[in-house]
N, C-alpha and C positions, 0 to 999 in steps of 0.2 A: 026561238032564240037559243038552244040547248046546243045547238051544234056547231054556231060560232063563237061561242061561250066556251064549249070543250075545247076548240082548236084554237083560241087564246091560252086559256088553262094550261096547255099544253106547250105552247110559247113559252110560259112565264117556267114551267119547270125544264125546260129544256137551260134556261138562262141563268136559273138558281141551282143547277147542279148536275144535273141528271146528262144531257148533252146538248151540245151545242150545234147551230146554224151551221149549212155547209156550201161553200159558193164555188163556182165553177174558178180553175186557173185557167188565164187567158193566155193567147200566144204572146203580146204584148209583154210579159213579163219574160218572156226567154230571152235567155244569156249561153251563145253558142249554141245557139239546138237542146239547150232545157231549161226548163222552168228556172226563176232565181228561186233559189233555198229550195230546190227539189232536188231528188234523187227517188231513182225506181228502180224496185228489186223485181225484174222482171220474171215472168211463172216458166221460164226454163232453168231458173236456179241462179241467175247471175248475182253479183254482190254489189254495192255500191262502193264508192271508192272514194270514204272520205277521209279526211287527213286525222291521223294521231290518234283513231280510235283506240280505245285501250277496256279491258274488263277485267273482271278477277281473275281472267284463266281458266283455260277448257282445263275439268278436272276429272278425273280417273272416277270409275263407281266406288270401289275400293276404299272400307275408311275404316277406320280405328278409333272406338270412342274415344273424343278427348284427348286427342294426340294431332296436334294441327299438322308438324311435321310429316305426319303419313301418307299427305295428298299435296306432295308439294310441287310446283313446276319451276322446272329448269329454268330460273332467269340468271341464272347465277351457280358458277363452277363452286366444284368441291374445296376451294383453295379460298374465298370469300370472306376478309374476315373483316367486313365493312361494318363499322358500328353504327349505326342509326336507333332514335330516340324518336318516343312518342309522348308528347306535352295534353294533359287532359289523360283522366279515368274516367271518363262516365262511359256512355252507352259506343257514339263512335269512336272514340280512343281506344277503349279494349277491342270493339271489331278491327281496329286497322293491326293492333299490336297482333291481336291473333291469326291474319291473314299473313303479315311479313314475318310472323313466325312457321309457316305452311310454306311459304315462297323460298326463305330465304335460308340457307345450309346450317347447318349447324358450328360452323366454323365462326359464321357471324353473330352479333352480337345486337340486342335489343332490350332500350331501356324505356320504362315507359313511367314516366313523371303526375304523382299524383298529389294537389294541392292539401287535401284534409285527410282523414284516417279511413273516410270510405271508399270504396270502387262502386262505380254504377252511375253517379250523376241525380240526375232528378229522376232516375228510374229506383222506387224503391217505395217492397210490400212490408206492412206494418201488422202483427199480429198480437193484438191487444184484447186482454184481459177486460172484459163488461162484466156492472152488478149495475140491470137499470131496472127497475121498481120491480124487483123479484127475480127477473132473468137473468140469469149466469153461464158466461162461453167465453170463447175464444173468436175474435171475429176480427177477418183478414179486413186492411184499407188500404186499396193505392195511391199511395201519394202525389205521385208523377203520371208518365202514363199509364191507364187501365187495360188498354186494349191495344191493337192495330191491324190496320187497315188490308185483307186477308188480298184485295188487285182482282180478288180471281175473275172479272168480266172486264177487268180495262187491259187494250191492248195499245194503252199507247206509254204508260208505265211496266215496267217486269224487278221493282226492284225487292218484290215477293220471294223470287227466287235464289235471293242470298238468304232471307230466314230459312228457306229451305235446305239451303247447303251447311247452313251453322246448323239448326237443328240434327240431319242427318250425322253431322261431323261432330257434336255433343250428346249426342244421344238424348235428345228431347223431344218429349211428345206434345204435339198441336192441337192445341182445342179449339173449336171455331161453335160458339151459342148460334142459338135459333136468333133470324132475323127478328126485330122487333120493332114494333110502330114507331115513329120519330115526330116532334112537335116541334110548332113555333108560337112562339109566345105573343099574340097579336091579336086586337089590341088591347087585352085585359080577360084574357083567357086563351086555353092553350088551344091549337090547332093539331092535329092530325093532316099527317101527310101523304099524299101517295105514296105506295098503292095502298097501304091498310087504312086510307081512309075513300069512303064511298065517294062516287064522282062527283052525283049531285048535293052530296052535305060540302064539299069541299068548295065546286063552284058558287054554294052562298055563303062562303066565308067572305067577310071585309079583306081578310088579308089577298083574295082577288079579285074582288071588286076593286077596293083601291088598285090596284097592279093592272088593271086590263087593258090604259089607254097603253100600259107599256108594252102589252105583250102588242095589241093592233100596231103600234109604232114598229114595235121590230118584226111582223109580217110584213108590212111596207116598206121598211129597209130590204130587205131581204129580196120584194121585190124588184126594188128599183137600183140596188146594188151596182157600179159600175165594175165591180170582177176584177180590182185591184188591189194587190199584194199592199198590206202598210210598208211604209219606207223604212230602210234599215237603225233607224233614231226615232221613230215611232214608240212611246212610252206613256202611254197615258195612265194616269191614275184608274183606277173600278170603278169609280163613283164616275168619272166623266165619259169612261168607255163606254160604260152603261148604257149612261143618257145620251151616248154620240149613238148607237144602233137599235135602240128603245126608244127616243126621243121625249123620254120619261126621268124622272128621278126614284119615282116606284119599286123597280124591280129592285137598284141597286138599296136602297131605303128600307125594304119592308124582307126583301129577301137576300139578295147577296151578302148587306152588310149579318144577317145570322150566322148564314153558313161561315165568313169570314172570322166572327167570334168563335166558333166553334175549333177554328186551325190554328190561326194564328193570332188573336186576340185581338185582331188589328183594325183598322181605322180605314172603310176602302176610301177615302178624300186622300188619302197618303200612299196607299199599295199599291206596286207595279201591276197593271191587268197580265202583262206581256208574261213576267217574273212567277206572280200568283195564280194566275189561273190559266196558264201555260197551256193544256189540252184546249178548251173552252176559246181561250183566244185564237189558238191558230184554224182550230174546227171552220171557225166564220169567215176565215180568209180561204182556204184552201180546200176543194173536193177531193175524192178518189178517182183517178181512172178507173176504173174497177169497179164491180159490185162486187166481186170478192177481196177485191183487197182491206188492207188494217193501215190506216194512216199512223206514222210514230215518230221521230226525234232520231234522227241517225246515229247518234251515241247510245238509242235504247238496242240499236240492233246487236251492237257489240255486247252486249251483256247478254244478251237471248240466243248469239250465236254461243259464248260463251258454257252460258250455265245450261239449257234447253237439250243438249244433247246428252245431257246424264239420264241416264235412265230411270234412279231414286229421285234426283229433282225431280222429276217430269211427271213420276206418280204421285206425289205430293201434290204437286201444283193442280192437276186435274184431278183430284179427290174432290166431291162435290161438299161446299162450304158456304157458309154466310156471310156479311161481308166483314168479320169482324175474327182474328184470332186471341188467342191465349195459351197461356199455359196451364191450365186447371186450377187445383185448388192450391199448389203451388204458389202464383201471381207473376208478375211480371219479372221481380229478380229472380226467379229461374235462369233467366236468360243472362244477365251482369253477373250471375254466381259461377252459372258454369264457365263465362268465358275467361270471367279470373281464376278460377280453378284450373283451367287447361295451362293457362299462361306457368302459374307457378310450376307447375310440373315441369317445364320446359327450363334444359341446363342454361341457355344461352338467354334467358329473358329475366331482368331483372325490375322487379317493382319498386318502384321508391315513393312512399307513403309519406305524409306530412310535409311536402317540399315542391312548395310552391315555386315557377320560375322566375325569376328576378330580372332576367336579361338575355337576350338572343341576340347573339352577333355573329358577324360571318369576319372570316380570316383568308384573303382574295390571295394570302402567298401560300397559306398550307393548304389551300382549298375544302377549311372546314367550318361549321357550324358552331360556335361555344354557347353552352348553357351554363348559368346561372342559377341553381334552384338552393334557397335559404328558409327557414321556419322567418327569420327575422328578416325587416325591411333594409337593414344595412348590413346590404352584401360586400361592400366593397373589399373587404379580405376573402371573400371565398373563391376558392380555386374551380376558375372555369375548367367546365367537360367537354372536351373538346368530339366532335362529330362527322361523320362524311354527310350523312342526312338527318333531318331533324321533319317531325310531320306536327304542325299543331292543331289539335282540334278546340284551341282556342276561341271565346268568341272574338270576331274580328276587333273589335275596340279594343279588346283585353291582348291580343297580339300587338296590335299597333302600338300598346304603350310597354311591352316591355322589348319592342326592338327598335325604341326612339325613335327618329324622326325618318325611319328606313320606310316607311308605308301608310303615309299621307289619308290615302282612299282609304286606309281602312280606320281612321283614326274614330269616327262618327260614334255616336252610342244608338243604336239603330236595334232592341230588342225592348220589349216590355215585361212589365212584372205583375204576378198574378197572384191573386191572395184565394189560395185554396183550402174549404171546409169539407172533412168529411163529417156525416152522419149519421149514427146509426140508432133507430129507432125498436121497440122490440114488441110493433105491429107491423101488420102485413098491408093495410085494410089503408092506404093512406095517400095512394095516387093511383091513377090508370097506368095499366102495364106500357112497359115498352123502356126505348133506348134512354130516353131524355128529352129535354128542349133545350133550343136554343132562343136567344132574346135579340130581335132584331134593333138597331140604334132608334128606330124612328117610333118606338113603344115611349108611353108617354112618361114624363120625369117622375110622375105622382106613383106610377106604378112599375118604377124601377128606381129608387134612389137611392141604392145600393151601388147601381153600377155595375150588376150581374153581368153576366155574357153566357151565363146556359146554368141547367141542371144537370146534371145523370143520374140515371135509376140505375147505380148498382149490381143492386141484388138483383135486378132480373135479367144482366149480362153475363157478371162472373160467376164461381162455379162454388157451392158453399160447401164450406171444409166438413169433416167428421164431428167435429168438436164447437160447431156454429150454428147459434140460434136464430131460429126464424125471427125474421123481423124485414125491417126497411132501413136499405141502406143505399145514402145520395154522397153526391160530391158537386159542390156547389164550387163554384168559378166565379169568381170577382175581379171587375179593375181591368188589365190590357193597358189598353190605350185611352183609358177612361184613368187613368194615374199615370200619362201622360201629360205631361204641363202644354205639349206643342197642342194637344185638344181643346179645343172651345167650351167644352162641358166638361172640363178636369176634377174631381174631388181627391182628397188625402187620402191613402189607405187606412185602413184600419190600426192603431195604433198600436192594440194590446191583440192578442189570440183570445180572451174573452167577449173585446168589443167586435171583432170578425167573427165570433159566434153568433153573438146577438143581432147583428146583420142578419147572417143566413137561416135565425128564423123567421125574422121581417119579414123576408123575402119568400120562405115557404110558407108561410100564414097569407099573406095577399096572394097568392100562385096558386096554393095546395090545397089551400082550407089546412093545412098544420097547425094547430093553437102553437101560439108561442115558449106554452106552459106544460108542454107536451113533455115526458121524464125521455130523455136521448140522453145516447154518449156523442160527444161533440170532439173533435182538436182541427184546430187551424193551422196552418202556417205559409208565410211571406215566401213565395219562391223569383229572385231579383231576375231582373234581364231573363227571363227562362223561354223565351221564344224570341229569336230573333226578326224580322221586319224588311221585306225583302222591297224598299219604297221606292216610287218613282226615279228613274235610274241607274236603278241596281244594276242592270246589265252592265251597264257604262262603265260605272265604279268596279264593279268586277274586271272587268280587259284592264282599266287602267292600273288594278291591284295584282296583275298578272308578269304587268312591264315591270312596276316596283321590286315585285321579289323575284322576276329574273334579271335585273340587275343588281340589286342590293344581294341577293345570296347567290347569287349563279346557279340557280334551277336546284341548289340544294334544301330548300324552307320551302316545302308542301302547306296545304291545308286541307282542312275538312271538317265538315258542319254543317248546320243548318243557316248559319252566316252567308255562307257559301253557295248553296244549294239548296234543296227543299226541305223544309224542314221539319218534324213528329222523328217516330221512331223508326220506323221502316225506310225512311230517309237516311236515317243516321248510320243505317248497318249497312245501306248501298254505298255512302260516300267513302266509309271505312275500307269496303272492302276495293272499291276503283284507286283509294291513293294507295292502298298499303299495294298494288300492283305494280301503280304507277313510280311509286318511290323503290320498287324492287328491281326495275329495268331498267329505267333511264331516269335524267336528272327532271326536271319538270316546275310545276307550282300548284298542281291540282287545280285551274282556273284555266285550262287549256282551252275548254269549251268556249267561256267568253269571250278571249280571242278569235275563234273561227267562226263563219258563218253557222246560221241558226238551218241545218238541212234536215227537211223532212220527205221521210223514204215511204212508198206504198208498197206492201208486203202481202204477195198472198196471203189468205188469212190459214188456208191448208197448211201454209209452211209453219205457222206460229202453233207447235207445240206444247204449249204450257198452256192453252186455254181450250174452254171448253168449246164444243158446235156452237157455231155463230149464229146455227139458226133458232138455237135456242138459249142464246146468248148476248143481244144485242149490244155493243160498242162503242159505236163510234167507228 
């Protein structure tokens, strides 16, 4: 029985993450002699030819630390003196500012509007002074994100290769940790996962046992498959996608809904499959001509034709790495530091700190954008700034309400909020090595009533400073869509930053063996709406949020975000850097995609120079 045991085993991780089902495209689906939503880059070099691609710009090797203007492309004459505004400081706000200040002349002019006293967003390292029962240091805690995601074996993403391009154009260096074992918490102890865990201890976990009628279900689908493209309004939630090609509720129960906590804190009964797991879903509908070819998203090609032919990217990107980068001992605002630093140096970019925007209107006689930005909620004496473009990396709800009743679809509150603990303990001796776990929903109430949704180990990712003492250091994650009221199993958050302490050692005491009584340095805090929610429809609401603001601003009111598109950090620097392009040439709305069909291109996989031998690189 070991051998159709494995080859379920193997089903269930192909479904929870690793890769997806792949089905033949029938003739049946062609429209004019190709496939619908196909395009092929055939191996004599041809291009496909889809509408309105756009990327950040083929760019020169040649760079200048920390001078964006040094690598700039011609979208725009020396004579340019268009002012355009970017709303939002955090992570994608400063990429877009710093691209349309690389694009755009110096004649022109760029303001970039920021709510509180910081730059960076929820991107931000904390270096705090510990005295815990003897031990005395300095020990770094990311607040926000820790890490990201380094791409380097997925080719149907490349938006790796703008950290590449900031990096090289800031002068920053990449650190990528050793791989590390990864957990799931199921069902009252932690699992190990492929590959660092052995085959046959993993095949007598419960967490596949329970999942096997799912993986046998989705060998059976797979079989009997009728090799039909979903229809274009095809949207179904993860949880019923799931169980629509599993014929299980398993897979998405005991594993998807983990991985799904782990991104975006979310609820798959609510997530788009289409929206979320994007690679994964369309894998099952659609094969390769090819055994050489790379299945991809015909807007990933523009980026790759794009950035790929740099020579510096190109060595970056094929440096052999884990799946995880950093910036050393350093942390994460490395990257928010430099990119406000470049900015201020820059004569034509102006930052305006503490000035929240109040109101976004478009003027259809002068042909311009006015802003609104007051410390005080009664603006009504303040003298609007008037704009040729305006980008917001607002969250979409937060856009809709300060440009009235101009963008309907995006009115929704569609992000959740996450109550984040770090920990720092000053033993070593106090879990199994590796990345973390994650908590799948269908773990029982008794042994999560917290509302968890993962651990992280830290200290055996990032990179420990000169001045930092050995110990153990987590980051516990609470809440999501588990403090969402539209959830069936909703609790309050945590009230106080003490009583979200004393949670998260609940939660290591049942998990860890952590006594609760254990001397740590602890601080918590509430971070609101901090991952947006891309749910059933999104696509939809996206094209219909597209027609709004090309009519209500006349292609001058961009956006960009994880509202919008995908969401983490390496997201947020690709969307940055396609609007600040996109608002540098033409008028637009950043949601261009959503309006066009959804085309996916097969690519030699020779032609795809940013990744490694595919033979010893598997993809997809």
């Amino acid at each position: 029985m070991i051998a159709p045991s494995a080859a379920a085993a193997a089903a269930l991780l192909r479904l929870a993450g690793s890769r997806a089902g792949i089905a033949t495209l029938p003739a049946a689906c062609r429209r004019d002699g190709l496939p619908r939503r196909w395009l092929s880059i055939m191996h004599d070099g041809g291009r496909p030819s889809y509408p309105q691609a756009r990327a950040c710009g083929r760019l020169v090797p040649k760079r200048t630390m920390g001078a964006p203007g040094a690598r700039r492309r011609g979208y725009a004459t020396a004579k340019d003196t268009r002012r355009v505004a970017v709303v939002g400081g955090g992570l994608t706000g400063l990429t877009t500012a710093y691209y349309l200040a690389r694009k755009l002349p110096p004649t022109a002019s760029i303001t970039l509007y920021e709510s509180n006293g910081r730059l960076g967003g929820w991107v931000k390292t904390d270096r705090v002074r510990v005295d815990v029962d003897g031990t005395r240091g300095t020990v770094s805690f990311e607040r926000g994100p820790r890490t990201l995601s380094s791409l380097h074996i997925n080719r149907w993403r490349f938006d790796d290769l703008v950290l590449y391009d900031l990096a090289l154009g800031l002068g920053l260096p990449i650190s990528t940790p050793p791989d590390q074992p990864r957990y799931i918490y199921y069902p009252d102890h932690l699992v190990v996962l492929p590959p660092a865990a052995p085959l046959l201890k993993f095949l007598c976990e419960p967490l596949v046992h329970d999942s096997m009628w799912g993986a046998a279900g989705y060998l059976l689908r797979r079989m009997t498959r009728d090799g039909k493209l979903p229809p274009d309004d095809h949207d179904p939630s993860i949880a019923d996608w799931l169980r629509d090609i599993t014929m299980s509720r398993a897979v998405g129960d005991n594993m998807a809904s983990a991985m799904i906590h782990g991104i975006y804190g979310g609820d798959i009964d609510r997530l788009s499959a289409r929206s979320v797991l994007d690679r994964l879903y369309w894998h099952y509908y659609v094969s390769k001509p090819s055994r050489d070819g790379s299945l991809m998203p015909a807007r990933e090609h523009a980026l790759l034709d794009a950035l790929s032919m740099d020579p510096a990217i190109r060595k970056l990107a094929l440096q052999p790495k884990g799946s995880l980068l950093h910036f050393g001992t350093a942390g994460m605002e490395t990257l928010t530091t430099a990119l406000a630093d470049a900015l201020r140096k820059q004569p034509n970019v102006d930052i305006q700190m503490d000035s929240p925007v109040r109101s976004i209107s478009f003027d259809p006689r002068e042909q311009k954008v006015n802003i609104v930005a007051s410390k005080s909620p009664e603006s009504e004496n303040c003298q609007p700034m008037a704009y040729d473009g305006v980008i917001s990396t607002l969250l979409s709800h937060d856009l809709a309400r300060v440009t009235g009743d101009a963008l309907p679809s995006l009115s929704e509150r569609n992000s959740v909020s996450l109550m984040t603990v770090n920990m720092w303990y000053p033993r070593q001796d106090l879990k199994p090595r590796g990345f973390g776990y994650l908590i799948p929903r269908s773990v029982p109430r008794e042994q999560n009533p917290e509302r968890a949704l993962g651990v992280f180990f830290d200290s055996d990712v990032g990179v420990v400073g000169p001045d930092e003492p050995a110990g153990t250091k987590l980051f516990v994650l609470m809440g999501g869509h588990y403090y969402d009221a539209h959830d069936p199993h909703a609790v309050l958050p945590p009230d106080n930053e003490g009583a979200a302490i004393a949670q998260a050692q609940a939660l290591l005491e049942r998990h860890l063996g952590i006594p609760r009584a254990a001397p740590c340095f602890a601080m918590a805090r509430m971070a609101p709406d901090c991952i947006p929610q891309h749910l059933v429809g999104h696509r939809a609401r996206m094209a219909r949020a597209h027609g709004e603001l090309s009519a209500a601003f006349g292609g001058r009111l961009y956006v960009a975000g994880g509202s919008y598109t995908n969401v983490g950090a390496m997201a947020g620097l690709r969307a940055g850097c396609e609007v600040a392009a996109l608002a540098a040439g033409r008028r637009g709305t950043g949601l261009e995609q959503f309006a066009e069909s959804e085309d996916i291109i097969c690519m030699p996989s020779r032609k795809i120079l940013v990744r490694r031998d595919r033979a010893r690189r598997q993809d997809g």
